[in-house]
ROSE-411426 format. One line per 4 residues: number of its first residue (from 1); their letters; for each residue x, y, z of N, C-alpha, C. Coordinates in Angstrom, 3 decimals. Atoms other than C-alpha are relative to their C-alpha. Example, Ala and Ser with C-alpha at 12.3 -4.5 7.8 and 13.67 -1.06 7.14 Angstrom:
% residues 2
1> as> 0.890,-1.190,0.000,12.300,-4.500,7.800,0.900,1.200,0.000  -0.820,-1.190,-0.060,13.670,-1.060,7.140,-0.770,1.090,0.730
This chain:
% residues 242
1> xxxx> -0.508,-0.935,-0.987,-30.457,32.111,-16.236,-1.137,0.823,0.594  1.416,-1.394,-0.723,-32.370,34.663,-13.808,0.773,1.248,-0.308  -0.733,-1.180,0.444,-31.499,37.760,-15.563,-1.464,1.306,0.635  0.654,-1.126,-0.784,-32.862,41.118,-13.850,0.090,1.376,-0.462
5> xxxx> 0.150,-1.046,0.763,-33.691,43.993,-16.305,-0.503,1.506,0.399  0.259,-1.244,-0.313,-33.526,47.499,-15.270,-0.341,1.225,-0.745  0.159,-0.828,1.070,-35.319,50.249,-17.536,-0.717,-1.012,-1.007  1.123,1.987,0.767,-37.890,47.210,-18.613,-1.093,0.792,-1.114
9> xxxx> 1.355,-0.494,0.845,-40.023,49.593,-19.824,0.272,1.405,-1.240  -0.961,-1.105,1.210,-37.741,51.824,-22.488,-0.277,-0.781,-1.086  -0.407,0.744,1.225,-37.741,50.900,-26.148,0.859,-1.502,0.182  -1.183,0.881,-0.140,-34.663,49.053,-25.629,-0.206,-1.009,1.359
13> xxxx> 0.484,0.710,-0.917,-35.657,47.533,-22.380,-0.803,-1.164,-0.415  1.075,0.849,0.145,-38.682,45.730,-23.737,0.312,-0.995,-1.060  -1.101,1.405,1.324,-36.495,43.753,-26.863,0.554,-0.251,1.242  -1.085,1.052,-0.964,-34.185,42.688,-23.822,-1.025,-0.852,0.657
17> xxxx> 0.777,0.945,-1.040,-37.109,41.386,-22.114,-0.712,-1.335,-1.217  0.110,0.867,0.965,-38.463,39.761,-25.505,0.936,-0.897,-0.218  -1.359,0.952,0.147,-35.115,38.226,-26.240,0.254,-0.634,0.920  -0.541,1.129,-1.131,-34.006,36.781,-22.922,-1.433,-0.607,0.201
21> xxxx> 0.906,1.110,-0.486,-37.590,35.399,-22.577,-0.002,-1.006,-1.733  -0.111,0.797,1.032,-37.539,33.827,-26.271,0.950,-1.264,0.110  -1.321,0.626,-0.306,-33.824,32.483,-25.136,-0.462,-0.976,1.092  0.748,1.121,-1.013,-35.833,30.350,-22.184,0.774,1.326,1.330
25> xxxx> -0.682,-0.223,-1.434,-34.007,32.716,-19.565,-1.305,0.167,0.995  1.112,-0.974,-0.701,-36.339,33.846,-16.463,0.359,1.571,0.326  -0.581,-1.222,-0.139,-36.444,37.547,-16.391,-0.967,0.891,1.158  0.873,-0.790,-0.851,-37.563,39.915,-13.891,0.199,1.983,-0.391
29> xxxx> 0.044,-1.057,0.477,-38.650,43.179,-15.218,-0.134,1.133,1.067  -0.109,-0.843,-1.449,-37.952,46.429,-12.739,-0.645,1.367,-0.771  0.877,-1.392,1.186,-40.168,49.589,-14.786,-0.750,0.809,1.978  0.797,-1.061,-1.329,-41.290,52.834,-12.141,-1.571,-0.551,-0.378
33> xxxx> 1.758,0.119,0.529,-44.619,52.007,-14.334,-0.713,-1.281,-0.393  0.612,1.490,0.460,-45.749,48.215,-14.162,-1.405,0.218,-0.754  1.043,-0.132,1.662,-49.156,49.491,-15.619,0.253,0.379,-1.067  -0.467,-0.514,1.505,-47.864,50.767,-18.699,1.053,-1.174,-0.679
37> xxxx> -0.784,0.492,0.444,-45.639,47.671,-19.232,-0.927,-1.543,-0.382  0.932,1.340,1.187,-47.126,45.281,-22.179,0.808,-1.572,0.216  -0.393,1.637,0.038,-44.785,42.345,-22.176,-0.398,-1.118,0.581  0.226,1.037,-1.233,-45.878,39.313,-20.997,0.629,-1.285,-0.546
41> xxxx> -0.630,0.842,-0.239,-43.989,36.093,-20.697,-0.427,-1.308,1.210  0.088,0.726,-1.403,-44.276,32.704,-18.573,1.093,-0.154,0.799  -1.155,0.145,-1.134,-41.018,33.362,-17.113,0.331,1.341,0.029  -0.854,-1.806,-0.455,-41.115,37.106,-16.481,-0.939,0.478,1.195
45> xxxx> 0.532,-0.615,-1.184,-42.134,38.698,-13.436,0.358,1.319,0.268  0.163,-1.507,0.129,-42.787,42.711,-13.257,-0.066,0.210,1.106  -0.947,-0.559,-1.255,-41.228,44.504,-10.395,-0.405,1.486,0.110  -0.060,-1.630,-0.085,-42.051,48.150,-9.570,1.168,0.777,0.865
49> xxxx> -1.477,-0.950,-0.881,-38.771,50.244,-8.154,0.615,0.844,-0.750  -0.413,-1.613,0.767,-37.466,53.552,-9.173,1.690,-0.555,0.690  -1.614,0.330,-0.372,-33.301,53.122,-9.372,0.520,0.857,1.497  -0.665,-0.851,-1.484,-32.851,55.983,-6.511,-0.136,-0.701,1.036
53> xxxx> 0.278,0.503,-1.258,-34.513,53.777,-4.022,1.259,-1.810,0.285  -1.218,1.328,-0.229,-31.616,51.655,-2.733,-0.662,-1.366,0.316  0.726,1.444,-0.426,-33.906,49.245,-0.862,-1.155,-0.825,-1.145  0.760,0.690,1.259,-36.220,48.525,-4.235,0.709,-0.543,-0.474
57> xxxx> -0.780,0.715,1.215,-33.297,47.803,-6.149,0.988,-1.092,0.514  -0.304,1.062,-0.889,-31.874,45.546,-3.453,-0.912,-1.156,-0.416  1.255,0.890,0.309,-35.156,43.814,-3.743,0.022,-1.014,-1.123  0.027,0.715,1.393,-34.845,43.165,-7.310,1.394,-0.690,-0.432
61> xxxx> -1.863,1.460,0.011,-31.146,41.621,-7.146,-0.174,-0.992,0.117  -0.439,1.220,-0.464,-31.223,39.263,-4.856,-0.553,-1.319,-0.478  0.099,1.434,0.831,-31.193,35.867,-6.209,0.087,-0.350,-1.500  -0.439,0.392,1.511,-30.418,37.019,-9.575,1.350,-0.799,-0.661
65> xxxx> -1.497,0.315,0.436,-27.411,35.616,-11.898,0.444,1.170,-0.592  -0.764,-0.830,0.720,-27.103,38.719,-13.745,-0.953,1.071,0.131  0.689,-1.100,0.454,-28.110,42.269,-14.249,0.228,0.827,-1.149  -0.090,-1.241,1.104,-28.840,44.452,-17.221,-0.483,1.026,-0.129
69> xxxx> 0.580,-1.550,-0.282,-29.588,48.241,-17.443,0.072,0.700,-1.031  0.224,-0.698,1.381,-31.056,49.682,-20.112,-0.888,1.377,0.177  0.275,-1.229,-0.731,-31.862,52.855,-18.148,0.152,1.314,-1.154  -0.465,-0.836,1.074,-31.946,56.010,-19.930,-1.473,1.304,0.221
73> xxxx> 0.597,-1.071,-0.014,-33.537,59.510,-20.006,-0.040,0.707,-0.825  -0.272,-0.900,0.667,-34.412,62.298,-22.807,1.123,1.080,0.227  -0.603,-1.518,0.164,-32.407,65.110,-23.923,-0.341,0.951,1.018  0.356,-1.106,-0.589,-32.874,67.891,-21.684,1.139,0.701,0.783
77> xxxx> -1.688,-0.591,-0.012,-31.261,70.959,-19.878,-0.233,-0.392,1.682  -0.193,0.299,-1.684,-32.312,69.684,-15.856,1.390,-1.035,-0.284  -1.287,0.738,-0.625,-29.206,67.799,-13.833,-1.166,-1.673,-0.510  0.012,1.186,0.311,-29.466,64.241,-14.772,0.542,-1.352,1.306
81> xxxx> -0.141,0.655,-1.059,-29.010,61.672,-11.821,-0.261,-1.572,-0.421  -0.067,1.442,0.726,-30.316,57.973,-13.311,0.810,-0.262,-0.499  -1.404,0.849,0.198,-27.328,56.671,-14.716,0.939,-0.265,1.345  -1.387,0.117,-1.231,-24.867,57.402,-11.694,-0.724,-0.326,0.970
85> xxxx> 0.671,0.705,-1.090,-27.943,56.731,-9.188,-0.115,-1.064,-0.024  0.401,1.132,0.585,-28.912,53.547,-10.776,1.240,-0.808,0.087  -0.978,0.882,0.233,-25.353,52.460,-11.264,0.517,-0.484,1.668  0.124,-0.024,-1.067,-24.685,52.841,-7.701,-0.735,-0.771,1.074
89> xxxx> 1.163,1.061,-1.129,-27.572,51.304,-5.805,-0.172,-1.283,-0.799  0.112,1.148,0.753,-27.719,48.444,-8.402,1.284,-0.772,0.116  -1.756,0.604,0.099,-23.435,47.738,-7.951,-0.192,-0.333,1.672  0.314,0.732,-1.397,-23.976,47.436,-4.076,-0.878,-1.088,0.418
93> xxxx> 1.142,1.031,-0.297,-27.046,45.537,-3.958,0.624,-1.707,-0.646  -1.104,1.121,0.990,-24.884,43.053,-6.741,1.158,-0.518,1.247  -1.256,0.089,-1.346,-21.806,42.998,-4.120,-0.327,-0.406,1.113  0.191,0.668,-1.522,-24.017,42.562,-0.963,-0.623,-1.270,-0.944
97> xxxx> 0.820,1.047,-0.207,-25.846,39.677,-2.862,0.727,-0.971,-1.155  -0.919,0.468,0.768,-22.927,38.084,-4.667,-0.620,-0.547,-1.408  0.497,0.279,1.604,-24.306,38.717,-8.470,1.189,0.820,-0.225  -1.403,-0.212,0.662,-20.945,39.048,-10.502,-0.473,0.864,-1.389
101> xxxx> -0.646,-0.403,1.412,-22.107,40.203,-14.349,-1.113,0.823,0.059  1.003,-1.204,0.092,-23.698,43.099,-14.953,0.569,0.830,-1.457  -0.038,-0.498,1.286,-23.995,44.810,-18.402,-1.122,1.213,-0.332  1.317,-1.411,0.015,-25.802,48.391,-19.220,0.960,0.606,-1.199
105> xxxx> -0.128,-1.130,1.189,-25.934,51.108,-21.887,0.336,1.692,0.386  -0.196,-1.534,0.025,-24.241,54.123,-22.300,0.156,0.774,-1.103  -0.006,-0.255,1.553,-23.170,55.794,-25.268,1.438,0.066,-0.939  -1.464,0.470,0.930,-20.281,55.376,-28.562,0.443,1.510,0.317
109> xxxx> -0.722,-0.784,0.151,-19.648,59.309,-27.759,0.751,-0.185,1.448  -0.648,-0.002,-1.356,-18.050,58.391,-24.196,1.599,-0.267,-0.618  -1.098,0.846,-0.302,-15.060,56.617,-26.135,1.272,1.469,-0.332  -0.947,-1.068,-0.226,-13.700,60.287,-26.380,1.236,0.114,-1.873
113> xxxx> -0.736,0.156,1.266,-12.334,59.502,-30.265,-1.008,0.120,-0.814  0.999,-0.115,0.586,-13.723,60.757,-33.129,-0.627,-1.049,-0.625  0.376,1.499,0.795,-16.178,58.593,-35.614,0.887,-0.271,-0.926  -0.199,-0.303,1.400,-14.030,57.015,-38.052,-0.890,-0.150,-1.477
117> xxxx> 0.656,-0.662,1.421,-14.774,57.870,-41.620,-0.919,0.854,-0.060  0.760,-1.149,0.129,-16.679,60.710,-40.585,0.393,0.913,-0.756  -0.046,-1.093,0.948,-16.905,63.820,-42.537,0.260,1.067,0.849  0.011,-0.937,-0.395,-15.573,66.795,-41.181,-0.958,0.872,0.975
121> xxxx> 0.621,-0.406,-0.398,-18.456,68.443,-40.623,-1.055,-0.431,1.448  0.417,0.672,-1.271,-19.844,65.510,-38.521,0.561,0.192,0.973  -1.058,0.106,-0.351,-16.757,65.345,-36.754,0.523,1.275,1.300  -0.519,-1.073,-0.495,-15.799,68.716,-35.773,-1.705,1.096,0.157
125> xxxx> 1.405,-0.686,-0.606,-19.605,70.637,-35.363,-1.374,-0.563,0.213  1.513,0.748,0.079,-23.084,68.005,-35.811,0.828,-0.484,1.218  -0.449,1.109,-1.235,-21.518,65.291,-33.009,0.628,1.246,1.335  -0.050,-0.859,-0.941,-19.947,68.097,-30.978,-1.204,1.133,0.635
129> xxxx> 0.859,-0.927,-0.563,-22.569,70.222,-30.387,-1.369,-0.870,0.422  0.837,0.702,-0.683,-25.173,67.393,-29.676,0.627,-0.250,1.473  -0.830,0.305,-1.623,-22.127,66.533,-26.653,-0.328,1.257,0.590  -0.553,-0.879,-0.661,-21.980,69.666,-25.459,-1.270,1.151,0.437
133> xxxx> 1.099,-0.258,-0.447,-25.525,71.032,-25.467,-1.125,-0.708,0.040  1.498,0.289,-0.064,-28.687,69.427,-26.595,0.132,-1.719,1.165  -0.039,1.313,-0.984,-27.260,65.733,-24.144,0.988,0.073,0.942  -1.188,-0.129,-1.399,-24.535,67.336,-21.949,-0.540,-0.223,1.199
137> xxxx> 0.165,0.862,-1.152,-26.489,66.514,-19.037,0.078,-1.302,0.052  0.033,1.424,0.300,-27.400,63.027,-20.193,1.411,-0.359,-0.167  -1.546,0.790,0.004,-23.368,62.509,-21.155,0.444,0.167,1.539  -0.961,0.435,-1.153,-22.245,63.695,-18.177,-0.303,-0.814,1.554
141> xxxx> 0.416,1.261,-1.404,-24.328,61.501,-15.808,0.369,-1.213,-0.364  -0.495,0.928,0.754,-23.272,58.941,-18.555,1.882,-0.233,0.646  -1.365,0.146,-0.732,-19.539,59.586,-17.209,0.235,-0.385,1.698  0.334,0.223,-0.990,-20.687,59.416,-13.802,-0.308,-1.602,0.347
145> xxxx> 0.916,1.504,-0.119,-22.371,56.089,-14.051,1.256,-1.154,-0.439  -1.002,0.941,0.620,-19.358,54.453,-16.272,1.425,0.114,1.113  -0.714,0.111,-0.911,-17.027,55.611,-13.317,-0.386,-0.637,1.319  0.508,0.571,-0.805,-18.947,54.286,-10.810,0.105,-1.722,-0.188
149> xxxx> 0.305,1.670,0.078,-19.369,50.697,-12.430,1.591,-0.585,-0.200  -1.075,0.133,0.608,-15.482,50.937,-13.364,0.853,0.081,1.522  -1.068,-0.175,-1.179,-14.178,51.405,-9.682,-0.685,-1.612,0.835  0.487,0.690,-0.985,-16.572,48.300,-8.454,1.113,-1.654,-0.099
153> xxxx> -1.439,1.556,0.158,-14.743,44.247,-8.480,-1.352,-0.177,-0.612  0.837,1.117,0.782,-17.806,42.957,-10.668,0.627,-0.377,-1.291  -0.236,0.416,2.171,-17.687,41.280,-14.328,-1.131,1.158,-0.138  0.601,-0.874,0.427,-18.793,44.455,-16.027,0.371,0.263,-1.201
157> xxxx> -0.628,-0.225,1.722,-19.266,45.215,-19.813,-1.110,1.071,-0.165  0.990,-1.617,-0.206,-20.968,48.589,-20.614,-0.187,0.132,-1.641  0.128,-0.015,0.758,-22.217,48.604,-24.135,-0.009,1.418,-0.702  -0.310,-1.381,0.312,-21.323,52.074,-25.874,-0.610,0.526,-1.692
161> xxxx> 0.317,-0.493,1.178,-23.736,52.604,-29.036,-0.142,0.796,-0.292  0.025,-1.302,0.035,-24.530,55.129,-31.223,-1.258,0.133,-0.309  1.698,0.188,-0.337,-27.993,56.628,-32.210,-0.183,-1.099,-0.116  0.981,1.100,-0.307,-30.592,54.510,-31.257,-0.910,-0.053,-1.301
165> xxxx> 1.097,0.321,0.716,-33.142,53.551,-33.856,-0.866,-1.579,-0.286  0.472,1.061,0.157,-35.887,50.950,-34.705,0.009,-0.939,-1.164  0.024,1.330,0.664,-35.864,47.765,-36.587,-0.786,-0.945,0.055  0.908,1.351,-0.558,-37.971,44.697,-36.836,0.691,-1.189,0.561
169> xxxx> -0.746,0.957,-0.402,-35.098,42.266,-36.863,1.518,0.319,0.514  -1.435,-0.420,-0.616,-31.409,41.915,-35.603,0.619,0.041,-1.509  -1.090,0.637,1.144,-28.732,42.451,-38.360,1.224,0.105,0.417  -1.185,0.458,-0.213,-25.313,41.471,-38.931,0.645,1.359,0.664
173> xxxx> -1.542,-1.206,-0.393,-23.421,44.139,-36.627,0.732,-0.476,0.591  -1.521,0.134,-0.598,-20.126,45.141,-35.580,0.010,0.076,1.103  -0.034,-0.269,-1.391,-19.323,44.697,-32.215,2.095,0.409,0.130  -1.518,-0.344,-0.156,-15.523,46.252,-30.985,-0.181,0.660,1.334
177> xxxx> -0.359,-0.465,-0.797,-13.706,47.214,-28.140,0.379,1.280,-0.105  -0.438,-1.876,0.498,-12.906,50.873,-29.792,-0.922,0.365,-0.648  1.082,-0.854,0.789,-15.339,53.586,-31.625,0.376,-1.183,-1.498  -0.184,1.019,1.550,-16.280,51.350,-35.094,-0.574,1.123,-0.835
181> xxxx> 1.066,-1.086,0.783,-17.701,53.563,-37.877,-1.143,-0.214,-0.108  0.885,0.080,-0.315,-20.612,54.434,-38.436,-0.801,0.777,1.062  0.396,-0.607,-0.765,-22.947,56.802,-36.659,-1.234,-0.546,0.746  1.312,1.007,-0.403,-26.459,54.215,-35.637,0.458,-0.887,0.648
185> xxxx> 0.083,1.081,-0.604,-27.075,51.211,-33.729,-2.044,-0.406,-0.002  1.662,0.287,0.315,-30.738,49.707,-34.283,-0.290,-0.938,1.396  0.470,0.533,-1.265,-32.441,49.031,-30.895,0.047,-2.063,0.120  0.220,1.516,0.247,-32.791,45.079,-31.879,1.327,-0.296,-0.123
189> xxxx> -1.420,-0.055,-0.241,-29.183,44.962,-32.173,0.586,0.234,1.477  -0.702,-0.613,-1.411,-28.273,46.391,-28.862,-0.285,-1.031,0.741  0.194,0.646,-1.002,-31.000,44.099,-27.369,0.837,-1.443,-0.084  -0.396,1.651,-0.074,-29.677,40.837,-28.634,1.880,0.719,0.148
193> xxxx> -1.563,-0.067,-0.428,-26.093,42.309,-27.714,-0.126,-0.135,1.902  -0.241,-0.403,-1.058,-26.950,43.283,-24.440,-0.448,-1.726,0.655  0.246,1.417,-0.623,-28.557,39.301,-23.902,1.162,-1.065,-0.116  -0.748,0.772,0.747,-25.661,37.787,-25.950,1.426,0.243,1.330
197> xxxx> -1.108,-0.602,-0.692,-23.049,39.651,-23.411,-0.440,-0.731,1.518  -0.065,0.695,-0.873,-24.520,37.925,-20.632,-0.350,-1.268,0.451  0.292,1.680,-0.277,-25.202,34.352,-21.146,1.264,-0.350,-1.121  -1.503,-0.037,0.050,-22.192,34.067,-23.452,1.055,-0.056,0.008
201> xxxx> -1.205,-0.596,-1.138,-19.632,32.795,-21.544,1.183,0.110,-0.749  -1.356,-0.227,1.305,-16.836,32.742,-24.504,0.051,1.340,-0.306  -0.092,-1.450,0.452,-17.210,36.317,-25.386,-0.351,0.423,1.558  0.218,-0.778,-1.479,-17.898,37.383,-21.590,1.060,-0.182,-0.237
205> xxxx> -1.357,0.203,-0.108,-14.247,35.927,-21.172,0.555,1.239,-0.963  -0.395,-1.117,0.870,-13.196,38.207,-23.807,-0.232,1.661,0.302  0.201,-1.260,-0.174,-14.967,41.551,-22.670,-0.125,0.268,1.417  -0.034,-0.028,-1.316,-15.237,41.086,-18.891,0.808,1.558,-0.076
209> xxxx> -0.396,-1.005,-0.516,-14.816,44.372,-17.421,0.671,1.169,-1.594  -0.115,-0.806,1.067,-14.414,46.397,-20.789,-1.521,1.055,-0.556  0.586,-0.879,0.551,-16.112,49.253,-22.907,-0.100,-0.970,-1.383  0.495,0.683,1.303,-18.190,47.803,-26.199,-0.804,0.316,-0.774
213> xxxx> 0.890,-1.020,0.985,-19.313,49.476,-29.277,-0.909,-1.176,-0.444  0.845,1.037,1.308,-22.392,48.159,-31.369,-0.237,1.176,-0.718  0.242,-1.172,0.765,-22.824,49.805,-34.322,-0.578,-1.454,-1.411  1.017,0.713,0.944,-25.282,48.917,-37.413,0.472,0.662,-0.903
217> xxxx> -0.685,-0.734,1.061,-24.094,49.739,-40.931,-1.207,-0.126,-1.284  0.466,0.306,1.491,-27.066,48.569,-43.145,-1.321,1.103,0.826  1.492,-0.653,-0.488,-30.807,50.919,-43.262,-0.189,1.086,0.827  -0.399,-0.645,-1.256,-29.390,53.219,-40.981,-0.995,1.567,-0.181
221> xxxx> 0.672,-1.492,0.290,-31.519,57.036,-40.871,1.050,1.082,-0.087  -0.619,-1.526,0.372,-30.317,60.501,-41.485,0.005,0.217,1.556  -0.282,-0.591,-1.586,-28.704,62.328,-38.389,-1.011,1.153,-0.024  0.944,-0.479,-0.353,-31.245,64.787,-38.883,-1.418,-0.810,0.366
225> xxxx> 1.160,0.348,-0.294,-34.173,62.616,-38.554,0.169,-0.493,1.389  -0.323,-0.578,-1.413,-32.798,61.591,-35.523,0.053,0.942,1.294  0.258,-1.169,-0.643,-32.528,64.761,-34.037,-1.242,0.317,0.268  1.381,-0.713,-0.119,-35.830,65.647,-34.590,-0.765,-0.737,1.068
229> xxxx> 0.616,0.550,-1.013,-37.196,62.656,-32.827,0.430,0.365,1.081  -0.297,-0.039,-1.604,-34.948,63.498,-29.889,-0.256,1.137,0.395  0.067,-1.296,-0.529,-35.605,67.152,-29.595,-1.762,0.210,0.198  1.436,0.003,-0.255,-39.372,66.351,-30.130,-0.400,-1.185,1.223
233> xxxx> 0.001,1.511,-0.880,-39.124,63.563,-27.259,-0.298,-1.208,-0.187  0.346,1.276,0.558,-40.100,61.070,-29.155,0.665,-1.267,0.563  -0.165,1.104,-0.784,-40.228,57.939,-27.218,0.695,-1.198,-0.901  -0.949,0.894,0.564,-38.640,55.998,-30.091,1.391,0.488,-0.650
237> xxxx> -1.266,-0.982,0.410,-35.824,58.491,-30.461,1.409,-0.295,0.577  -1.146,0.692,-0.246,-32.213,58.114,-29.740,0.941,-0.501,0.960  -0.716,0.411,-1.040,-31.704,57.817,-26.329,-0.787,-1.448,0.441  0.457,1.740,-0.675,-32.418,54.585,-23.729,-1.114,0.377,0.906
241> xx> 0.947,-0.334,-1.212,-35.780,54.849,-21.695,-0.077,-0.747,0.962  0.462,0.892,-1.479,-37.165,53.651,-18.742,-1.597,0.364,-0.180
């Protein structure tokens, strides 16, 4: 397939670009920062376009079969715009250039239900107060972006994990259409979900146009260590970069 990776140059970006080039696909990588982007591949080709610019991300569509968006920004307290910009100029450019499947990351707190088998304390003050201050911008451009891709006619599957963390390999996770327990998702997981969701076509049939948890249950870190990376910006911390 010609798969067309948006946010090429995030943690999570750069396993999707490893994986779909391992898989034989051709990929075309779209990063604001082609110098800073290591991967190399004989079937990948590095793209420079920032998601706001409608006519870059036009650029990088056309002639694809699929797009994936592994877009993503730190914690912070500025307005947040990449998700709902990105989703936007990337869903038109798809529509004028008849690419149907498109698959991106948002997050397991969108599904609006608590975790099960959480603990109280998770539950009702740690998970709420990360929503509501230290990533309330980041969620709510996250709501922005998942309404946007949810009003368009594409095949759309929006992957909804929880923290992010690193791994060397993939392991056995859960994938579901509802919050699964469990508070993690290990970046190597996500990526081979987010490649698996669009070449696939037996489980596309199945999730076409749906919301989809991944969640990792083995090795997983402490929600404080987490935190720390994300409040210290740490580039391998729990959100999705670009």
């Amino acid at each position: 397939m010609e798969i067309v990776v948006f946010g090429a140059n995030g943690p999570t970006g750069r396993l999707v670009i490893e994986r779909a080039g391992a898989e034989g696909h051709t990929v075309t990588a779209v990063t604001r920062h082609p110098e800073a982007f290591a991967v190399r591949g004989p079937r990948l080709r590095v793209v420079e376009a920032d998601v706001h610019d409608p006519v870059a991300v036009e650029r990088a569509v056309a002639g694809q079969d699929a797009v994936i968006s592994a877009l993503g920004v730190p914690y912070g307290k500025n307005p947040v715009t990449v998700y709902s910009a990105g989703a936007t100029h990337i869903t038109q450019a798809m529509t004028k250039h008849g690419v149907r499947r498109f698959v991106a990351v948002t997050s397991t707190v969108l599904f609006g239900t608590s975790a099960p088998g959480e603990n109280l304390l998770f539950r009702k003050v740690l998970e709420p107060a990360v929503m509501r201050f230290m990533g309330r911008t980041v969620y709510d451009d996250m709501r922005r972006m998942e309404a946007v891709v949810r009003d368009t006619g594409l095949d759309w599957t929006i992957l909804r994990p929880g923290g992010l963390f690193d791994t060397d390999t993939v392991s056995d996770y859960g994938v579901g259409t509802s919050r699964l327990p469990g508070r993690y998702t290990a970046r190597a997981d996500l990526a081979h979900e987010l490649v698996r969701q669009v070449v696939d076509a037996g489980h596309l049939r199945a999730f076409v146009r749906a919301f989809v948890d991944v969640r990792t249950t083995e090795n997983t870190p402490t929600f404080l260590q987490l935190i720390r990376k994300e409040a210290a910006g740490d580039k391998g911390a729990a959100g999705v970069r670009d």
